[in-house]
N, C-alpha and C positions, 0 to 999 in steps of 0.2 A: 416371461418369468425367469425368475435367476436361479441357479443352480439349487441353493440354501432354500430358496422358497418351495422349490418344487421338493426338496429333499423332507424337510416340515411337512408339506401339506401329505403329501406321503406316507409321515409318521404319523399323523394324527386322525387321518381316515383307517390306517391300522388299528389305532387305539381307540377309536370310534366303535367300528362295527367289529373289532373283536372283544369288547366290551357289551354290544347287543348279543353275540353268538354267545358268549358264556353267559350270560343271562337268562338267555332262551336254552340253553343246557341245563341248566341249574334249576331252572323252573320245570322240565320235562322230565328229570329224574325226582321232585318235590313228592310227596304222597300228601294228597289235598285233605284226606281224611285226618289229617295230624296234624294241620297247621294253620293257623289265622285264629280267630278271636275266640271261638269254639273249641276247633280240635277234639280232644276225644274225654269232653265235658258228659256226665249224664245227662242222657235226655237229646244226644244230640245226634243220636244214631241215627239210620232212614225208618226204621220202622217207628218212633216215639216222633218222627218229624212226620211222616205219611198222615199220621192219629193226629195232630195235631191239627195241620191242614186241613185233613178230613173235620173237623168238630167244628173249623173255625168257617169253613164252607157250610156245613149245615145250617150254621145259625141266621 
């Protein structure tokens, strides 16, 4: 391989997995209780989720 190839492929396994590693930061510092389609909706706490579970098991 030639100089410039190896110098690229170099750059771009940087910008690779340093693109996974802030990813995997960002998602580790995330509070899950607050985000995605829910969030901190009523009704969607663990105790009104437990009830719910629970009632839809009984049946």
């Amino acid at each position: 391989m030639t100089g410039p190839a190896i110098l690229l492929m170099a750059l771009f396994i940087l910008v690779i997995w340093g693109g996974l590693v802030a990813a995997v930061l960002m998602l580790a510092k995330t509070d899950d209780n607050t985000t995605g389609e829910l969030g901190s909706a009523p009704g969607t706490d663990n105790e009104s989720l437990l009830a719910e579970s629970a009632s839809t098991i009984a049946r």
